[in-house]
C-alpha positions in Angstrom: -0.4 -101.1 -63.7 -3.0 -103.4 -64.7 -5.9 -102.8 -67.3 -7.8 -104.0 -64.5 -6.7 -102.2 -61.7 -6.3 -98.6 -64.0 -10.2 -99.5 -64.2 -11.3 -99.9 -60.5 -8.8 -96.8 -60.0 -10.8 -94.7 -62.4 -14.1 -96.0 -61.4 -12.7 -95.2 -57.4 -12.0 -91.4 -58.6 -15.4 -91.1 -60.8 -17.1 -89.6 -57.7 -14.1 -87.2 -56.8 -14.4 -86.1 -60.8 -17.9 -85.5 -60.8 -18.0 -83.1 -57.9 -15.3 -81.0 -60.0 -16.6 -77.8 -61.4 -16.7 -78.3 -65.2 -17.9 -81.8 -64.9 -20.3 -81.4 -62.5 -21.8 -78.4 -64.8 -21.7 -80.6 -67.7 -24.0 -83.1 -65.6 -26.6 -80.3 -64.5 -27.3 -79.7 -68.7 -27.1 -82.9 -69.1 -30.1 -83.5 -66.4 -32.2 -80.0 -67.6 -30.4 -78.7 -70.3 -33.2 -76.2 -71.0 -32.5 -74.3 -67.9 -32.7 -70.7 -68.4 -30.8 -68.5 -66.1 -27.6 -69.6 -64.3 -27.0 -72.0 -61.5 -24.0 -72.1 -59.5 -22.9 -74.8 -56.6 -20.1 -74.2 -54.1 -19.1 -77.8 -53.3 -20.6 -80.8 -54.4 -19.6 -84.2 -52.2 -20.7 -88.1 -53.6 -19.5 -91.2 -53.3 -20.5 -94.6 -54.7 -22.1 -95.6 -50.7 -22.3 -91.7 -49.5 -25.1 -89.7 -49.9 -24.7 -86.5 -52.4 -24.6 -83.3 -51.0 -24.3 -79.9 -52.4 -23.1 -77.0 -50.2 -23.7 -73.0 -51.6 -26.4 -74.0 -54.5 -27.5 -70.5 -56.3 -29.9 -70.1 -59.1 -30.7 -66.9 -60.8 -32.7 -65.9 -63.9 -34.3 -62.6 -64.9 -36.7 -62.3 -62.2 -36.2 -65.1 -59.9 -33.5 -66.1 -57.4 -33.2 -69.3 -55.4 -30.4 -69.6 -52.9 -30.1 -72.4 -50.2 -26.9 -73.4 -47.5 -27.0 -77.1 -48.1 -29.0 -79.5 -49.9 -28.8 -83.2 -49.0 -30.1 -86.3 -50.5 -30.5 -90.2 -49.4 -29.3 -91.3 -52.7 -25.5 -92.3 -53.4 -24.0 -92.2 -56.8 -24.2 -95.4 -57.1 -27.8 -95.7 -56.3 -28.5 -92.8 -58.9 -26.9 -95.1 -61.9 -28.8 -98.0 -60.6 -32.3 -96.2 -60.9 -31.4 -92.1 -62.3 -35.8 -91.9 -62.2 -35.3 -91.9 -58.5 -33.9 -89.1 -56.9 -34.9 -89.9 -53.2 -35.4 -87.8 -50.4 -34.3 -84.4 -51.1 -33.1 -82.1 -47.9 -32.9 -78.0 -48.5 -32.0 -76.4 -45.1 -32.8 -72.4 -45.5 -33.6 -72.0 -48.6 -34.3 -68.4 -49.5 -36.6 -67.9 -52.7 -37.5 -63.9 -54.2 -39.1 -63.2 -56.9 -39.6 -59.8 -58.6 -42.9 -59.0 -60.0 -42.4 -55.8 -61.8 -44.0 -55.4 -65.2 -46.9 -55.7 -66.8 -48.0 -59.2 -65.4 -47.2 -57.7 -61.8 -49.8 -56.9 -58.9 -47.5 -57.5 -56.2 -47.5 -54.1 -53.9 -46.6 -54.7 -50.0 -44.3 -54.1 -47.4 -42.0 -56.3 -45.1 -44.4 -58.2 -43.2 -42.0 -59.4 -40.5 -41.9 -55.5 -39.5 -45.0 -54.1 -40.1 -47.4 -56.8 -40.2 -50.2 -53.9 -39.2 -49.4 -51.7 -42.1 -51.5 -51.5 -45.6 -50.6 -54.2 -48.0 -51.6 -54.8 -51.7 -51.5 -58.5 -52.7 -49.7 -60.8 -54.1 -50.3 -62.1 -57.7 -52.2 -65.3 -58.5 -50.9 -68.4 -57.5 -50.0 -69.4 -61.1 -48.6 -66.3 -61.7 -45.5 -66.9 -59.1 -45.2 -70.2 -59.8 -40.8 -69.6 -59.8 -38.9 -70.1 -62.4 -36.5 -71.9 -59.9 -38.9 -74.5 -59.6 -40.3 -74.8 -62.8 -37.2 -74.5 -64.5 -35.1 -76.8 -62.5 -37.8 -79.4 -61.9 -36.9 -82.6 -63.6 -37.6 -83.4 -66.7 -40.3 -85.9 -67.2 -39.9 -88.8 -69.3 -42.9 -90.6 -70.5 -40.7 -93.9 -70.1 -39.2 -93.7 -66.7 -41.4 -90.7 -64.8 -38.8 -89.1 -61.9 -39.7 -89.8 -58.0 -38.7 -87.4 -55.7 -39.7 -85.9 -52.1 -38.3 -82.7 -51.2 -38.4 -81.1 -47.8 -37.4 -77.9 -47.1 -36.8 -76.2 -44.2 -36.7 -72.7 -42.3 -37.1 -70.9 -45.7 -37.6 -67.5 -46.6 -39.9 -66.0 -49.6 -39.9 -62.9 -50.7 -41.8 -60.7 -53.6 -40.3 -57.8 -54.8 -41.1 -54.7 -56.6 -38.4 -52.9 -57.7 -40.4 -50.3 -59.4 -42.4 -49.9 -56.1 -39.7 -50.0 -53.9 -41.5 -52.5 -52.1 -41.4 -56.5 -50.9 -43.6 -59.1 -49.2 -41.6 -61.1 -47.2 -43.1 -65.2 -45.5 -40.9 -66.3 -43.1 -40.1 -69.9 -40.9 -41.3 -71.2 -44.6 -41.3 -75.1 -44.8 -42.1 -77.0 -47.6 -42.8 -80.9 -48.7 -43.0 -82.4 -52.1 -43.9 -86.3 -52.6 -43.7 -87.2 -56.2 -44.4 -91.0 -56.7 -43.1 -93.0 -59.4 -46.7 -94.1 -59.9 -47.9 -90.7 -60.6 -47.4 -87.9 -63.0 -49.1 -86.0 -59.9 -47.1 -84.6 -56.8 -48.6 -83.3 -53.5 -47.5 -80.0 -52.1 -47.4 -78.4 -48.1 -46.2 -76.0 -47.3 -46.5 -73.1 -44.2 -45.0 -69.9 -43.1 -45.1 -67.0 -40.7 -45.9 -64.0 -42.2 -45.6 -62.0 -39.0 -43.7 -61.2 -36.0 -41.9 -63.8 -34.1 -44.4 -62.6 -30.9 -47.8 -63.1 -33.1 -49.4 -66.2 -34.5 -49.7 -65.3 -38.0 -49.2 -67.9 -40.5 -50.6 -69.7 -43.6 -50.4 -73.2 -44.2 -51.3 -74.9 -47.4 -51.6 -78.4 -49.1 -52.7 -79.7 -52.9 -51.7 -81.9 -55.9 -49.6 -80.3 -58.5 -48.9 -81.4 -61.8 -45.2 -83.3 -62.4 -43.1 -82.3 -63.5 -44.0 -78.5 -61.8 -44.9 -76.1 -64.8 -46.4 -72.6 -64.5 -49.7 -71.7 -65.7 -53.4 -72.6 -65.1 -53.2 -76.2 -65.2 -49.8 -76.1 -62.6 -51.9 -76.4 -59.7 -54.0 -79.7 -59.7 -56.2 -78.7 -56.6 -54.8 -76.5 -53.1 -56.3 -75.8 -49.8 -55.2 -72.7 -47.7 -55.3 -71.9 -44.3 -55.2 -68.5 -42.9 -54.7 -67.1 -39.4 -54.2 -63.7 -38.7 -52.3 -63.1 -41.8 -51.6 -59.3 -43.4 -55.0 -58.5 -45.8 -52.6 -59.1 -48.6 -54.1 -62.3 -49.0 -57.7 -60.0 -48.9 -56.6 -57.6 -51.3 -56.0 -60.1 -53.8 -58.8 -61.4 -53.7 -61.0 -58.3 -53.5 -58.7 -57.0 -56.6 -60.0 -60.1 -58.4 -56.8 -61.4 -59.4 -55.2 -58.9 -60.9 -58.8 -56.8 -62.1 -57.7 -53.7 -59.8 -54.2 -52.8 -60.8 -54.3 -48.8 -61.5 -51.7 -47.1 -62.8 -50.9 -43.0 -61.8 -48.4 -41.1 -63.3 -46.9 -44.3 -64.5 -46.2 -45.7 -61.7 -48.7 -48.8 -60.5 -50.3 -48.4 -57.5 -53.5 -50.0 -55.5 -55.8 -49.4 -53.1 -54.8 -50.5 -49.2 -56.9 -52.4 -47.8 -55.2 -53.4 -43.9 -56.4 -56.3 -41.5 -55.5 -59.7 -40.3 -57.3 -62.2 -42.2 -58.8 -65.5 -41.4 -60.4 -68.3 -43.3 -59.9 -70.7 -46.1 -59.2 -70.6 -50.0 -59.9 -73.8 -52.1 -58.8 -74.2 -55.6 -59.0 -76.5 -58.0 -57.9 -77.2 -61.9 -60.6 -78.1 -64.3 -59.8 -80.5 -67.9 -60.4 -77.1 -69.6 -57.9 -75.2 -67.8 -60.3 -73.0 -65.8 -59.5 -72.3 -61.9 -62.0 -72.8 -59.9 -61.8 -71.2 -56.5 -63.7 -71.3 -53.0 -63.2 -68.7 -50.4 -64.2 -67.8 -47.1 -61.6 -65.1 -44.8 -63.0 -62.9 -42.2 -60.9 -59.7 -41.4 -60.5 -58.5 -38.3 -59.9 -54.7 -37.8 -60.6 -54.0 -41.5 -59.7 -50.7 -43.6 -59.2 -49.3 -46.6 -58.2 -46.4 -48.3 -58.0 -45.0 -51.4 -54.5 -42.9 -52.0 -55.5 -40.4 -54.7 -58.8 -39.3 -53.5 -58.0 -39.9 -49.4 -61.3 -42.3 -48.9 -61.5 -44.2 -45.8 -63.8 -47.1 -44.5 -63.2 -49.4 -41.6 -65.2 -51.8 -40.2 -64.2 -53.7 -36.9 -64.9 -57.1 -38.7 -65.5 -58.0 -42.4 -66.2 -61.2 -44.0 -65.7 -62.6 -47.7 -67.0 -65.8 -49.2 -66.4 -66.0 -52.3 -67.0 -68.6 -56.0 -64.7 -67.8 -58.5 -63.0 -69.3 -62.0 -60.6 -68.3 -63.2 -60.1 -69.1 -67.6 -57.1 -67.2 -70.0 -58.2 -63.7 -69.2 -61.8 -64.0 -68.2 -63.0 -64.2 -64.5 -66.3 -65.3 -63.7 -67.6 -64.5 -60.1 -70.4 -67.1 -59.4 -71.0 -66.0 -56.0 -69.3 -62.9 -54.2 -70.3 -61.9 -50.5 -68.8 -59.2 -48.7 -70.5 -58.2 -45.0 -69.0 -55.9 -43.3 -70.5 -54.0 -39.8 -72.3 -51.0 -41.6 -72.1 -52.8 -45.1 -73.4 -55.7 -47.2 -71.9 -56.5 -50.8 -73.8 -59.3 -53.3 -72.3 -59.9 -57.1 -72.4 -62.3 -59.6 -70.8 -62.0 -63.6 -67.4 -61.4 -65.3 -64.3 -59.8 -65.9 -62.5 -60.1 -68.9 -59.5 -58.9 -70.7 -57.7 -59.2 -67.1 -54.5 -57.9 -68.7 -55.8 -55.2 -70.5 -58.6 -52.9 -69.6 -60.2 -55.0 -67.4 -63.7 -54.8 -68.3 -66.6 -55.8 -65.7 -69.8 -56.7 -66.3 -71.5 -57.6 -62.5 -74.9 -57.1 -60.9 -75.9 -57.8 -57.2 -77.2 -56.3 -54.4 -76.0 -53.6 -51.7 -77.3 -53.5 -48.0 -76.2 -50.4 -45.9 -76.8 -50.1 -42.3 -76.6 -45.8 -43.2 -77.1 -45.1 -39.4 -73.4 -46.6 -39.3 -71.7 -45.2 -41.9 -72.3 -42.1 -40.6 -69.0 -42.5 -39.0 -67.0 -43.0 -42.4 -69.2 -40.2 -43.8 -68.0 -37.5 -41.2 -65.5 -35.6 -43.7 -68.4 -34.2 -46.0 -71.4 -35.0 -43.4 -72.3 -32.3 -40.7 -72.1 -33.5 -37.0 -76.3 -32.3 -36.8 -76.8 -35.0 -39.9 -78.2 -38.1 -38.4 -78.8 -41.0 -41.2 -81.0 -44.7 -40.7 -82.2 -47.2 -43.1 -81.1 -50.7 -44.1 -82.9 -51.5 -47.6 -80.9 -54.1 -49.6 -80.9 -52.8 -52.9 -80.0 -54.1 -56.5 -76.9 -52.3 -58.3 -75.1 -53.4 -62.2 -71.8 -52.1 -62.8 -70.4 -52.4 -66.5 -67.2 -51.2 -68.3 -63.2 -50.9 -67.3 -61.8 -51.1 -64.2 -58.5 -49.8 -64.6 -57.6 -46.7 -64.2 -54.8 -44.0 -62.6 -56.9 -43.7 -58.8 -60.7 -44.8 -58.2 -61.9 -41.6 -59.1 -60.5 -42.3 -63.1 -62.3 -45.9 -62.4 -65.2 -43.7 -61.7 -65.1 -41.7 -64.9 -64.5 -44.8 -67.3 -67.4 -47.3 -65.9 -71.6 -47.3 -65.9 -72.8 -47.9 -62.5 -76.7 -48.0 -61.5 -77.4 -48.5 -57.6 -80.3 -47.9 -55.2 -81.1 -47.3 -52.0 -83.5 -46.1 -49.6 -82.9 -43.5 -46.2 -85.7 -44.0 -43.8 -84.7 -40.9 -42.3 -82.2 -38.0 -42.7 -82.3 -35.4 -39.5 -80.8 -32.4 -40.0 -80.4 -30.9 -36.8 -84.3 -30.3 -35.9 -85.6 -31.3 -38.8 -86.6 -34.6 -39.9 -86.4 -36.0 -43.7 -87.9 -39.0 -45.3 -87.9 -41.9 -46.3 -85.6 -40.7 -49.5 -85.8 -43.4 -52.2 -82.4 -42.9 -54.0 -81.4 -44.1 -57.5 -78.4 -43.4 -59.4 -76.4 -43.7 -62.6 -73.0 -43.2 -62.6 -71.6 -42.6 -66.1 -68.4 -40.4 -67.3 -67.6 -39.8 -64.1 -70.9 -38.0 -62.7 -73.9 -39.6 -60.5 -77.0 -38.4 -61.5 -79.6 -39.0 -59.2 -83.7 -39.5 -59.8 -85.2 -37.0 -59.0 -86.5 -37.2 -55.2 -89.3 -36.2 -53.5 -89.9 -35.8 -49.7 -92.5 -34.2 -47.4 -90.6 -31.1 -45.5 -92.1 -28.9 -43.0 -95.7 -29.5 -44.7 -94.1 -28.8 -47.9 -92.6 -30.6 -50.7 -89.2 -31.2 -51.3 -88.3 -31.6 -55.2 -84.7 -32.2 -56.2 -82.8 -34.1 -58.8 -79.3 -34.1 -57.4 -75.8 -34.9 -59.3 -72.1 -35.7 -58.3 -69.0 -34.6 -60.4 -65.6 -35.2 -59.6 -63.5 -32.0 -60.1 -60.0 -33.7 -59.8 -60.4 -36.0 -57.1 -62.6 -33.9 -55.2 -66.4 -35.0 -55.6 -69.2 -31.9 -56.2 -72.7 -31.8 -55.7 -75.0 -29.8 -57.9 -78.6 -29.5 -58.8 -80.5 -29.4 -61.5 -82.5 -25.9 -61.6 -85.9 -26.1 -60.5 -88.5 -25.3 -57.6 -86.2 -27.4 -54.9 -88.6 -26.7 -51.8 -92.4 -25.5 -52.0 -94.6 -24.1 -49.5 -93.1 -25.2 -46.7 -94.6 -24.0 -43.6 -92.4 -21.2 -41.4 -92.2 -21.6 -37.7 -89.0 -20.8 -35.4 -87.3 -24.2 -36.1 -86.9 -23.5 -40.1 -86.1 -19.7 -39.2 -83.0 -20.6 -37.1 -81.9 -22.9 -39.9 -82.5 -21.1 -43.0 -84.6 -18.2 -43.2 -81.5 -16.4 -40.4 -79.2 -16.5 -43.3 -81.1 -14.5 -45.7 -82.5 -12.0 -43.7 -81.8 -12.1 -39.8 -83.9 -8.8 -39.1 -86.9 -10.8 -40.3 -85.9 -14.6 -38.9 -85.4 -13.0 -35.6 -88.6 -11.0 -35.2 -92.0 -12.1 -33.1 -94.9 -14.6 -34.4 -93.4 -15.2 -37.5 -95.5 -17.4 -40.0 -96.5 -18.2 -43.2 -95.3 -20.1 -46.2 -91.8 -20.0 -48.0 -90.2 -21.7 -51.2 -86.9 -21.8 -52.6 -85.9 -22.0 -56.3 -82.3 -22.6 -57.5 -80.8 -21.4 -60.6 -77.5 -23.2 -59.8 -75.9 -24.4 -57.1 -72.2 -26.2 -56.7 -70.9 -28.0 -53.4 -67.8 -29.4 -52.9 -68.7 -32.9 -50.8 -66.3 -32.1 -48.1 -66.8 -30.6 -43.9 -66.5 -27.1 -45.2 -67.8 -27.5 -48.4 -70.3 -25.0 -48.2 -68.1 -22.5 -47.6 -65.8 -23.0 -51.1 -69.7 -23.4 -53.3 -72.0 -21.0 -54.8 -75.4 -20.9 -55.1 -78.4 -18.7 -57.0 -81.8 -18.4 -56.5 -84.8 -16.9 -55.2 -86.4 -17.2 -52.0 -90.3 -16.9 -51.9 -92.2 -15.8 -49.2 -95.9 -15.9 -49.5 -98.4 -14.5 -47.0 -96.0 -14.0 -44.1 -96.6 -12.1 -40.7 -94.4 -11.4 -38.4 -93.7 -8.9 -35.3 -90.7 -6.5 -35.7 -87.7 -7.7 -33.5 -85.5 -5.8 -31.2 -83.3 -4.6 -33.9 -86.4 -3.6 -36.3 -87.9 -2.0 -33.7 -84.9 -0.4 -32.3 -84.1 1.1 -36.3 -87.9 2.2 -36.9 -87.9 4.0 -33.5 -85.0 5.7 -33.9 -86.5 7.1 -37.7 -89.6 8.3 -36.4 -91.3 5.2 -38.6 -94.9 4.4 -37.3 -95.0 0.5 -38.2 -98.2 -1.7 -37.4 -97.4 -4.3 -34.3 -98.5 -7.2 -37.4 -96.5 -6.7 -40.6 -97.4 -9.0 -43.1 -95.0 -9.1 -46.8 -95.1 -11.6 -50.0 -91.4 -11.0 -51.5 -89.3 -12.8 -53.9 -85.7 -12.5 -52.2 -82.9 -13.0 -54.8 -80.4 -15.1 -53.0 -76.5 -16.0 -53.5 -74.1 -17.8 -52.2 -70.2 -16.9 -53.1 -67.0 -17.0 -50.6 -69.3 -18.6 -47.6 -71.4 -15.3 -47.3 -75.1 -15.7 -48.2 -76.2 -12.5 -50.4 -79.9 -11.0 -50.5 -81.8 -8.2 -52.1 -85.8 -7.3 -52.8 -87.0 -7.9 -49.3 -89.9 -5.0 -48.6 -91.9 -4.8 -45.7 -94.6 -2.4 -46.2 -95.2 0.3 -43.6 -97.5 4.1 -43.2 -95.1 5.8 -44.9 -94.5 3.4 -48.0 -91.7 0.3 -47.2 -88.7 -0.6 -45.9 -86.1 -2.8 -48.2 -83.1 -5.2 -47.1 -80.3 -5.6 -48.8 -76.9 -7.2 -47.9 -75.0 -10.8 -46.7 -75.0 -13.4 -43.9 -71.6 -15.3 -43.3 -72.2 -18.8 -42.7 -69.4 -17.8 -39.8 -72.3 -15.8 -38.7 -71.1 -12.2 -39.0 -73.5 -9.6 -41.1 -73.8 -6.5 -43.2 -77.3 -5.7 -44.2 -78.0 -1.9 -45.4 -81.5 -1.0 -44.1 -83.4 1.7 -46.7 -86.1 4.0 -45.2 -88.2 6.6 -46.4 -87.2 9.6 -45.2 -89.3 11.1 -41.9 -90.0 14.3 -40.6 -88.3 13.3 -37.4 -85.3 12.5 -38.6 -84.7 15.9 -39.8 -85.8 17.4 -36.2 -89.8 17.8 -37.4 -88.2 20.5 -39.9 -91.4 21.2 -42.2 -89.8 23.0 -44.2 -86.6 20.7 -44.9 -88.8 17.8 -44.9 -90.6 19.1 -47.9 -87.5 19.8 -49.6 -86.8 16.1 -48.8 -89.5 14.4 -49.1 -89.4 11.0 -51.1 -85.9 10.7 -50.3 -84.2 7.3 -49.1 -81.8 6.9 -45.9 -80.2 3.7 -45.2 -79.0 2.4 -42.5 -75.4 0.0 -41.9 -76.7 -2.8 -39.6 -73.5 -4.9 -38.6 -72.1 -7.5 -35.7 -73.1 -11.2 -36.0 -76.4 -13.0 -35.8 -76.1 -13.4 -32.2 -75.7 -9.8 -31.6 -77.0 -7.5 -34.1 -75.4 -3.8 -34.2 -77.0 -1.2 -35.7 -75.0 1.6 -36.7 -76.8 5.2 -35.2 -73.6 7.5 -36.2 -73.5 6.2 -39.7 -77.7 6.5 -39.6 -76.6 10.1 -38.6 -74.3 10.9 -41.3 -76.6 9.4 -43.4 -78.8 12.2 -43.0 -76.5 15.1 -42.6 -75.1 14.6 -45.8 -78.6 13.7 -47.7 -79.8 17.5 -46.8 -76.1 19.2 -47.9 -77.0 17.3 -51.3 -80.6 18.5 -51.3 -79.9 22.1 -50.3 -77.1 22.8 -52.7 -79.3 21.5 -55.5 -82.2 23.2 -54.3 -80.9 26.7 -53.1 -78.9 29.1 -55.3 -75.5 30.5 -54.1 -76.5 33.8 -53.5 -79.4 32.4 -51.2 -79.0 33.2 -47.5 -80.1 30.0 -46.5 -78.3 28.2 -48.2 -75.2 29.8 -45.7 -77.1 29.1 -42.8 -77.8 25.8 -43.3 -74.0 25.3 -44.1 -73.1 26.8 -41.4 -75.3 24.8 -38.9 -74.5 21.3 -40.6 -70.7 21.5 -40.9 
């Protein structure tokens, strides 16, 4: 054999060598040989006038995996030695890219979109943030000299996020992709689109920008980028509203984030500034909005919601230059910062608040009565400073300074009409405390300075101690309401009028439906000047004690009130009769039952106009059990009865030696 023909033989086999296994490994380091991870090829064909082709291409590193059936290019081997800067047009059929995002850069929480594409979804992280190392990594190196020209298209590709710690994943499907890198450029441009729903719905994204080239990951990757959005999965939304990355709690060590579900709809513009800052412009409305809070079991919805938002993004500092939120019932406004985004977290924002109160009555229902009725509309300044990290919302609470304010036109409660309440709060270590407010009531005054706690996740209201209500004026509306549950005999007589106050010692409720049932209260209730006409059940008790009451009884009381265990507790109401006064002691259920012991002087009627017993007796006290509920009083004439029977077997075996006749008698005739 010839030198010459040994030659053309070897250089006829140098395509069938290079597709071997070791030598076509050797040729991938030699191309990138600072690939980290591992990359693996099933079958590689080339020939000097046939296009390359690789069949089974895998690439894995620590948290990125890159698999695809076939990748094609227009290139032969011989046109790679010609010009090895141009790799021509690139073909990657099903390629299928996941990335795990577990750890502490992570922010990724969502489900499987192509399944539940309805379902609550926490976002993905920022864009620069997922920049793969299978892109990155096995980009082509550039060369100051000889810059690389590619275009890539891929087609019918899958992406998914993963969190492992989670147990969750955020899966875009029908994916295609296009990369044109020029020769001319050190710039490539990027599309790309997916469907991030069902096969039977029309959600998808689509995208298109310049990237730096080669690709890299970090701030300056991404050149500048357009999105479109239709009817995609609020994961998109939550980022955003998380701030890119700002919200990423943390609760028993395990990550989680508030849900917020919809399909969103809009546009997100970014672009790369000289000085590595992100600059970002975006406008998404949401249709069929909620969100929900896991640990503390908030809700809010809203049947549309819009965002526009001007961001930049620097290192770990974001700056918010213009954030609108409008939602059906709600209006959000903020401007300032965010920095240490991978630490704590901490805000510093101001802006202002609009809510439409008469609507969020519906969100409000699990600690608001069904009588409560609520309007006003005031937009309102608010400043919120400190961390934003935290275990659930209600940590968030405890660790930032909020001040907000708004305005209720008018609260009704049931009959009665409040307002308008200016409101002003500060919300530090986890307590709002309220200015103190002041309202007209009933041609009274209403004084309170109000406070919220969180015990656990559960929020408490209390009040600072104080005259809360002052002189307001009684007429059958505020008996029914209030004055019932301290003393039903008196709420539910005739012509009742005058003036009453309240005072509070303390007082904790739990901000939930049944809320009053689980706090406690003390205090005094003052009446002053009141008049009233004894009710059937008065009426029916003084009757049956012989007690000669005027038809207009008038009393000025302090009542000693107390909530505990949903029953209402009283003492120290006296209603002043002939024969000296009548007291009231006992509890109203706010289920409406009632016990209420009824003391009365003694009569001579009630010992059968005995004037001789009722000497021995007189000054002494009988009381009387009054049960049943407040819509059917019971008063109880067998216990009046042995009430009195076994008042005179005290009185006459104090009074009457044992050798006394009488004393025999009268046992005999009260056994």
């Amino acid at each position: 054999m010839t030198p010459l023909l040994a030659a053309g033989l070897l250089v006829y086999f140098v395509p069938a060598i290079a597709c071997r296994a070791p030598v076509r490994n050797l040729i991938v380091r030699l191309i990138r040989p600072d690939v980290a991870g591992r990359l693996q090829i099933d079958s590689v064909h080339a020939g000097w006038f046939k296009p390359l082709e690789a069949q089974g291409v895998r690439y894995r590193s620590d948290r990125t995996e890159l698999t695809a059936d076939l990748v094609r290019s227009d290139r032969t081997l011989l046109d790679l030695i010609k010009t090895p800067t141009n790799w021509g047009h690139v073909q990657i059929t099903a390629p299928r890219l996941t990335v795990e995002t577990s750890g502490p850069a992570s922010i990724v929480r969502s489900h499987t979109l192509a399944t539940h594409p309805s379902s609550p979804v926490p976002a993905p992280a920022p864009v620069h943030d997922l920049v793969p190392a299978a892109t990155t990594e096995l980009a082509p190196k550039r060369n100051q000299d000889r810059p690389v020209t590619v275009e890539i298209e891929a087609t019918h590709g899958t992406l998914t996020v993963v969190d492992r710690a989670a147990g969750t994943e955020w899966v875009a499907r029908d994916l295609d992709f296009q990369l044109d890198a020029p020769a001319s450029d050190e710039r490539a441009s990027v599309r790309l689109q997916a469907r991030t729903g069902d096969r039977e719905t029309t959600a998808h994204f689509s995208a298109h920008g310049i990237a730096q080239w080669p690709l890299r990951s970090g701030p300056d990757a991404l050149v500048e980028g357009h999105v479109d959005l239709v009817g995609v999965n609020s994961a998109v939304a939550t980022n955003l509203l998380s701030l890119a990355g700002v919200l990423r709690p943390e609760r028993q060590g395990r990550p989680i984030q508030p849900q917020l579900a919809g399909a969103a709809t809009g546009t997100i513009d970014l672009r790369s500034g000289a000085d590595g800052r992100i600059e970002a412009r975006t406008n998404l409305e949401i249709q069929d909005c909620s969100f929900r809070d896991p640990p503390s079991g908030f809700e809010w919805s809203s049947p549309t919601l819009s965002l526009s938002a001007i961001t930049s993004h620097r290192s770990d500092t974001l700056r918010i230059d213009s954030l609108r939120l409008r939602g059906q019932d709600l209006g959000i406004e903020a401007t300032g910062t965010v920095t240490d985004l991978r630490g704590e977290a901490r805000a510093d924002l101001t802006g202002f608040t609009q809510c439409d109160w008469h609507a969020l009555e519906l969100h409000m229902r699990s600690i608001l009565s069904e009588e409560i009725r609520l309007s006003g509309k005031e937009r309102r300044p608010w400043h919120l400073h400190g961390p934003l990290r935290g275990r659930s919302l209600a940590q968030v609470a405890g660790l930032v300074e909020v001040q907000i304010a708004t305005r209720l036109d008018s609260v009704r409660a049931g009959d009665f009409e409040f307002g308008p309440i200016e409101l002003t709060a500060h919300c530090r270590d986890g307590a709002v405390q309220f200015e103190p407010i002041e309202t007209p009531f009933q041609g009274g005054q209403v004084t309170a300075q109000p406070s919220v706690r969180l015990v656990g996740d559960l929020p408490v209201l209390t009040l600072a101690p104080g005259r809360v209500l002052d002189r307001a004026v009684i007429d059958p509306k505020l008996c029914d309401w209030l004055l019932r549950y301290v003393d039903p005999l008196v709420a539910t007589s005739g012509s009742l009028r005058g003036q009453l106050s309240l005072e509070i010692d303390q007082l904790e409720i739990p901000l939930t439906r049944d809320g009053a049932r689980h706090g406690s209260l003390e205090g005094r209730l003052l009446l002053d000047g009141v008049e009233f006409t004894p009710g059937k059940s008065l009426q029916e008790i003084f009757t049956t004690a012989g007690i000669h009451a005027d038809s207009n009884l008038q009393t000025s009381h302090a009542i000693a009130i107390r909530l505990e265990n949903g029953r209402v507790y009283h003492s120290g109401l006296a209603l002043p009769i002939r024969d000296g006064e009548v007291t009231l002691d006992g509890w109203v259920g706010l289920d409406r039952t009632l016990s209420i012991r009824v003391s009365l002087p003694l009569t001579e009627q009630m010992l059968g106009k005995d004037k001789r017993l009722y000497r021995l007796l007189r000054g002494q006290r009988i009381e009387v059990p009054v049960t049943g509920t407040l819509d059917h009083v019971r008063v109880n004439e067998d216990a009046f009865a042995q009430n009195i029977q076994r008042l005179i077997q005290i009185a006459v075996r104090d009074s009457l030696g044992n050798d006394d006749p009488l004393r025999g008698l009268l046992r005999r005739a009260l056994r």
